[in-house]
Residue frames as qw, qx, qy, qz and C-alpha x, y, z in Angstrom:
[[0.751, 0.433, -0.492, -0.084, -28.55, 23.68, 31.83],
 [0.938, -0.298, -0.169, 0.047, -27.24, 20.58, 33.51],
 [0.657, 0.346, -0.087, 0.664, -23.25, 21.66, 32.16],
 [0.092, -0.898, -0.111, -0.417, -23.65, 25.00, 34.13],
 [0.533, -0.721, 0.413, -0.158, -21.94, 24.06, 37.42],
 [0.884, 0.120, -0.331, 0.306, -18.71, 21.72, 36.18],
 [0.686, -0.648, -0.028, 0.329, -15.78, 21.92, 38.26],
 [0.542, -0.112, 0.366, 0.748, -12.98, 23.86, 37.72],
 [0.260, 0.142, 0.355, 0.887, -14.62, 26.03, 35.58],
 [0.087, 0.547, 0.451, -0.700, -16.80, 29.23, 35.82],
 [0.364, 0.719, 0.466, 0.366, -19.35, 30.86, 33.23],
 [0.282, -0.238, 0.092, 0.925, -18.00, 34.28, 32.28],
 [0.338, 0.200, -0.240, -0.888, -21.18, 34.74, 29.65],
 [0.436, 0.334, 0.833, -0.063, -24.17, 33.50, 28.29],
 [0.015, 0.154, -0.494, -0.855, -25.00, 33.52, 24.72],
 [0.606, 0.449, 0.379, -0.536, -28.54, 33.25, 22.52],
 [0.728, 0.655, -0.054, -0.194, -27.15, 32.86, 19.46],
 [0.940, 0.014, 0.146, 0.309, -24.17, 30.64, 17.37],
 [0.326, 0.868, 0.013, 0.373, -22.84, 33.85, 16.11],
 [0.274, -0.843, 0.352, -0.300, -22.02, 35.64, 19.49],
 [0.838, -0.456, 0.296, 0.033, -20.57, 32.22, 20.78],
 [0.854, 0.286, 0.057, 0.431, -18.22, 31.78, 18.03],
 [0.288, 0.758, -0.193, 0.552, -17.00, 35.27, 18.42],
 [0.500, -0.667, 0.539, -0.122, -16.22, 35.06, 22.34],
 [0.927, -0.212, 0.171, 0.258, -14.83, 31.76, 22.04],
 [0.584, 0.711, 0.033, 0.390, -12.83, 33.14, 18.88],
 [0.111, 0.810, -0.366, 0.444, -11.34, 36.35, 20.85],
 [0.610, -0.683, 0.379, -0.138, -11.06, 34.68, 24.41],
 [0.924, -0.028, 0.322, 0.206, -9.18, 31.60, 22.42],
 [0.599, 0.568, -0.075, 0.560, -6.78, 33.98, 20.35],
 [0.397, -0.782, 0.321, -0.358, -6.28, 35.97, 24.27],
 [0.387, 0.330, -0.854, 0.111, -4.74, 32.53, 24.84],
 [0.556, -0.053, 0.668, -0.491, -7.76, 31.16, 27.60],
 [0.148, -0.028, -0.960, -0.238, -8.49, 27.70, 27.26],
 [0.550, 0.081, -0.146, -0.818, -12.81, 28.29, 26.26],
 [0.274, 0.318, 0.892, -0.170, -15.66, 25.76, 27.42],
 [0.221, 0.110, -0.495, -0.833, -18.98, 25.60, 25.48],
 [0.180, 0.249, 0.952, 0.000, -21.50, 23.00, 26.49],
 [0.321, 0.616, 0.526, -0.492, -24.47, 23.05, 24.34],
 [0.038, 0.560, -0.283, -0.778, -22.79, 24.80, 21.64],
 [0.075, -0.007, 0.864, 0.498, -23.89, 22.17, 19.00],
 [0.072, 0.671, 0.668, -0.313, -27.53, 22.50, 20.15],
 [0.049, 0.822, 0.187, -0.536, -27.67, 25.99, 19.77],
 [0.080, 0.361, -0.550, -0.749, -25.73, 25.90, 16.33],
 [0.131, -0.239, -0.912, -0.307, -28.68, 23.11, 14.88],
 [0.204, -0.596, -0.741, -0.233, -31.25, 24.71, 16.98],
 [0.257, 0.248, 0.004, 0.934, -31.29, 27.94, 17.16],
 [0.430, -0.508, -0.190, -0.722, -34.87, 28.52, 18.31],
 [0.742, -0.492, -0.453, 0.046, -34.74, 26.31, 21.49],
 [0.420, 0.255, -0.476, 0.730, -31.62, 29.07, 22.93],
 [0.302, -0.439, -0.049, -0.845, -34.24, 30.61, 24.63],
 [0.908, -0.231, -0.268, -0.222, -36.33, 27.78, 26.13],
 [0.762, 0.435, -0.383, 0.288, -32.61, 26.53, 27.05],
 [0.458, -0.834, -0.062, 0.303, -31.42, 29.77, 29.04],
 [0.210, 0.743, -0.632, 0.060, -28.51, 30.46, 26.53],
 [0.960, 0.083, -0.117, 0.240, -25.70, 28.69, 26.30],
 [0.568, -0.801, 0.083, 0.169, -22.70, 29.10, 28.75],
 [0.758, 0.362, -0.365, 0.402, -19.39, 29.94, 27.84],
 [0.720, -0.693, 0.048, -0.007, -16.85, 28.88, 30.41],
 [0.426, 0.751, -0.434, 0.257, -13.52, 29.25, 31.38],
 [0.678, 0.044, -0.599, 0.424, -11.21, 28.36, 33.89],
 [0.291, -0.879, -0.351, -0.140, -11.98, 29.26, 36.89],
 [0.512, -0.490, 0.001, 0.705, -8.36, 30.70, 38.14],
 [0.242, -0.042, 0.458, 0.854, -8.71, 32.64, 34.97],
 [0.093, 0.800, 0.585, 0.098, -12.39, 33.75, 34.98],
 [0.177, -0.816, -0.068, 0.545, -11.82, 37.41, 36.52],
 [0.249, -0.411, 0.492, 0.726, -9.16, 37.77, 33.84],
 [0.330, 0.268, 0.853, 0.303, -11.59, 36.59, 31.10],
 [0.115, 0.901, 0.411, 0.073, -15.04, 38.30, 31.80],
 [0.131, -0.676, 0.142, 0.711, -12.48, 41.74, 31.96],
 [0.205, -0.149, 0.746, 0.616, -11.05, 40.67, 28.62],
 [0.049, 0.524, 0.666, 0.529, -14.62, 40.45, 26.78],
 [0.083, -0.893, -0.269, 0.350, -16.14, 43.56, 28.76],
 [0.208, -0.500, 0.412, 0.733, -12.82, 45.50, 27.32],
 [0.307, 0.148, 0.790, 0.510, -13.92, 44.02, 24.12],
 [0.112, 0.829, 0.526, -0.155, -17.62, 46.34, 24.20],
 [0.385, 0.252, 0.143, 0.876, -17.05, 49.20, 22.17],
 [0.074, -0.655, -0.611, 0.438, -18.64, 52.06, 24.69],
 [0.342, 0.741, 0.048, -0.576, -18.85, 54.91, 21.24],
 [0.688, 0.320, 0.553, 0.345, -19.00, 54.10, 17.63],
 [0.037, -0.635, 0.188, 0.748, -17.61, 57.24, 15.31],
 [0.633, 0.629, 0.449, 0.042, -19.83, 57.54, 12.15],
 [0.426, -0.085, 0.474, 0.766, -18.11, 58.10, 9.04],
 [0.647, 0.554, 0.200, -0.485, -19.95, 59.86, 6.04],
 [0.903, 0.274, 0.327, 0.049, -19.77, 58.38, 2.95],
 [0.618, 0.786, 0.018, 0.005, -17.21, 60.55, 1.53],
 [0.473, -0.625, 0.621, 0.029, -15.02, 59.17, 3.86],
 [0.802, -0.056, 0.591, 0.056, -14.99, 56.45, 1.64],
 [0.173, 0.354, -0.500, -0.771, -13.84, 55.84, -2.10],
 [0.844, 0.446, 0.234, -0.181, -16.25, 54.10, -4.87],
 [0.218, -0.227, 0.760, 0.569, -14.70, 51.82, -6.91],
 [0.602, 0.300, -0.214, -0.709, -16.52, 50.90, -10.19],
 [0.492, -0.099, -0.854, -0.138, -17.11, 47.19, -8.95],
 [0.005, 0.218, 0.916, -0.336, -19.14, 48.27, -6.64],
 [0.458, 0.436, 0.344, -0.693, -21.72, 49.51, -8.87],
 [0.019, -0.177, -0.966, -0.187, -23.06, 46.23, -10.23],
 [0.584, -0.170, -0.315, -0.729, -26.64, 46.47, -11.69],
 [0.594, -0.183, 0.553, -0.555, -29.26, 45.04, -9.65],
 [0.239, -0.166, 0.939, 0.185, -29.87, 41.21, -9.87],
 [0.488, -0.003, -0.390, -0.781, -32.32, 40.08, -12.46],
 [0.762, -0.079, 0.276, -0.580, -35.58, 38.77, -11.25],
 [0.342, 0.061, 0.934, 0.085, -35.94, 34.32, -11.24],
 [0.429, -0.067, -0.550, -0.713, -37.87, 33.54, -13.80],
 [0.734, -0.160, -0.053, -0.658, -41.16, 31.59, -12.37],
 [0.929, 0.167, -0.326, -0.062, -40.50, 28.10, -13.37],
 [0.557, 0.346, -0.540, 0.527, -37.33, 28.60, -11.77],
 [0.145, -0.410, 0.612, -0.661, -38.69, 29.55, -8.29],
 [0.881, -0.160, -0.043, -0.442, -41.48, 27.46, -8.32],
 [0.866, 0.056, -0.491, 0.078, -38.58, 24.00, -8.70],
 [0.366, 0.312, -0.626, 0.614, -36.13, 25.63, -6.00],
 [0.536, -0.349, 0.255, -0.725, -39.33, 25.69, -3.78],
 [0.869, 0.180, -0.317, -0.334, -39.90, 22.68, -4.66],
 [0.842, 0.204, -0.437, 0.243, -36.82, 21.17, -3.88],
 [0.302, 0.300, -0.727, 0.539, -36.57, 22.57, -0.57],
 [0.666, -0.281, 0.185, -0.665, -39.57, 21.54, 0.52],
 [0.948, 0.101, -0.289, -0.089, -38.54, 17.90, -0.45],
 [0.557, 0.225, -0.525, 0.603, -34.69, 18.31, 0.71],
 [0.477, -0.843, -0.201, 0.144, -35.21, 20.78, 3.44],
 [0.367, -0.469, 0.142, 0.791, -32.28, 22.81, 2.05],
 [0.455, 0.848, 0.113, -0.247, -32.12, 25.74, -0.49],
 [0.728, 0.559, 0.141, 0.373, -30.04, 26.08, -3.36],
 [0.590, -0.484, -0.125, 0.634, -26.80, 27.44, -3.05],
 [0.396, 0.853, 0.312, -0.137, -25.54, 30.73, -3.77],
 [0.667, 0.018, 0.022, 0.745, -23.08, 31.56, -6.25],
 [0.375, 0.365, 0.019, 0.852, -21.57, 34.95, -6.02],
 [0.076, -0.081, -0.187, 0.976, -22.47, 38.52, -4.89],
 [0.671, 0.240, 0.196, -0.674, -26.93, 38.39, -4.44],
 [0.765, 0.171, 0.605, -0.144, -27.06, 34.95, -5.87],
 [0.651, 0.746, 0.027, -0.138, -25.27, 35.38, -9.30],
 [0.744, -0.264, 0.180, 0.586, -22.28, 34.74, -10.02],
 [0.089, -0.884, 0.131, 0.440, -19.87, 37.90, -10.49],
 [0.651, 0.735, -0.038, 0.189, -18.43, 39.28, -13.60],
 [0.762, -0.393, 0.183, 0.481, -14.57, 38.85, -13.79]]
C-alpha cells in the first residue's frame, strides 16, 4: 500500500479483516496511543480486495511503536480454560422455541428485493423475530 511508509509513524500490525482492525484500534486507543489506519474504509466496503491489497496497516507513532506492538502481543491470550456447561446457569429465556420457517411468498419478495436493492431485510430480534417480552 502506498500509506505504508508515512513519516513519523510505524506499522505495529496488519489486518485482513474490519473486525480485527476495529478491535486493535479499539484497545490500542483506550491504552491511550494515538492509532493510524489508512485503508480502513476500503477494507470495511470491500472486504474481499484485503487480500489482493496486503492487509491493511495499523500504525502508530513511531516513538511509541515498541510500546504498542508489546501492548497488543500482551493482548494474545497464550491458554483458554474450558468451562463445562454446568459451570453455567439456564435461565428460562434462554429456551425460546426454534424460529418458524418463512413462508414461500415471503422469501421469494425478500429475494426479490435484494436483488433489486442490493440489501436484505432487516432483522428484528433474537434469529430474525422479534422477542417475546
Amino acid at each position: 500500500m502506498a500509506l505504508a511508509h508515512v513519516p513519523g509513524l510505524t506499522r505495529i500490525a496488519q489486518v485482513f479483516g474490519p473486525s480485527d482492525a476495529m478491535l486493535a484500534v479499539a484497545a490500542l486507543e483506550g491504552a491511550g496511543f494515538r492509532v493510524f489506519v489508512p485503508g480502513f474504509h476500503t477494507l470495511s466496503n470491500a472486504q474481499y480486495l484485503s487480500v489482493a491489497l496486503g492487509g491493511v496497516p495499523i500504525m502508530v507513532e513511531t516513538a511509541r511503536a515498541a510500546e504498542a506492538a508489546a501492548f497488543l502481543d500482551a493482548l494474545e491470550a497464550s491458554s483458554v480454560e474450558v468451562l463445562s456447561p454446568s459451570d453455567f446457569e439456564s435461565a428460562p429465556d434462554d429456551e425460546l422455541p426454534p424460529p418458524r420457517q418463512r413462508s414461500l411468498l415471503r422469501r421469494v419478495v425478500e429475494s426479490a428485493f435484494y436483488l433489486f436493492t442490493g440489501t436484505a431485510p432487516a432483522l428484528r430480534g433474537r434469529y430474525g423475530r422479534t422477542p417475546k417480552k
